[in-house]
C-alpha positions as CSV (number, residue, x, y, z in Angstrom):
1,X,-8.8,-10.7,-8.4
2,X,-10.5,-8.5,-6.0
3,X,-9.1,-4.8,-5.5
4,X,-8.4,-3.8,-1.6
5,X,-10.3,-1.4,0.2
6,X,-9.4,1.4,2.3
7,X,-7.4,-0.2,5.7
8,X,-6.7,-3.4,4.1
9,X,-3.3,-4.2,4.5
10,X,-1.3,-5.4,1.6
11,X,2.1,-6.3,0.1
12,X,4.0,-5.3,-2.9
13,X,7.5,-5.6,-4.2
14,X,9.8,-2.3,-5.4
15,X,12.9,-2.3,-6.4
16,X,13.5,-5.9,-5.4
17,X,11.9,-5.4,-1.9
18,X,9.2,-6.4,-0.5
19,X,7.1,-3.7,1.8
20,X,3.5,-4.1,4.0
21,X,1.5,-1.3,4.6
22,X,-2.1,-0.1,4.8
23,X,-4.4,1.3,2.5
24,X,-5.3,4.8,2.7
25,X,-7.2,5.8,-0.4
26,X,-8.3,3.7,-3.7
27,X,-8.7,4.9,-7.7
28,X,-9.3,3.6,-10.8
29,X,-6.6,1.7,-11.1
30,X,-4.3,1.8,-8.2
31,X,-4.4,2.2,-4.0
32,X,-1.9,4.6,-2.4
33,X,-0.3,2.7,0.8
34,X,1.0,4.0,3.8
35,X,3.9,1.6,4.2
36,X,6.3,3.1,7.0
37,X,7.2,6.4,9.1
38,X,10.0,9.2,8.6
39,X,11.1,10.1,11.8
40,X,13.0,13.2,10.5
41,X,10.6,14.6,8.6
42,X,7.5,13.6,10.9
43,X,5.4,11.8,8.1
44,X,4.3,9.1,6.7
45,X,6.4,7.7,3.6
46,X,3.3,6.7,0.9
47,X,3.6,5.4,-2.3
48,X,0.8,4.7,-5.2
49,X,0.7,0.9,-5.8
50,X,-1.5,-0.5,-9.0
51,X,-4.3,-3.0,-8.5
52,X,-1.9,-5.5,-10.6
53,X,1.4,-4.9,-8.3
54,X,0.0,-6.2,-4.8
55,X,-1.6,-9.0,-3.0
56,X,-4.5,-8.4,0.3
57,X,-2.5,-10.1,2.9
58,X,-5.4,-9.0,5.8
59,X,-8.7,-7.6,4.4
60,X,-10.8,-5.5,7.0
């Protein structure tokens, strides 16, 4: 399976969810994803997602 690049967008499940978002950087052996926006805090919510625990839905 091929890894995502940076501003791929991808999906991923956590805790019984499922989230989209975009990649913003890529390791080893994960991508952290920018997957929504906290309007009270005035950032971007991010979370680290390995290369096992998502799926390229639209590839840039």
């Amino acid at each position: 399976m091929a890894n995502a690049n940076i501003g791929d967008n991808i999906s991923f499940k956590r805790d019984g969810k499922s989230y989209k978002g975009t990649v913003t950087v890529v390791r080893e052996n994960s991508v952290i994803v920018e997957y929504g926006y906290n309007k009270e805090k005035g950032e971007p919510l991010a979370t680290i997602v390995n290369h096992k625990n998502y799926k390229i839905t639209n590839a840039i």
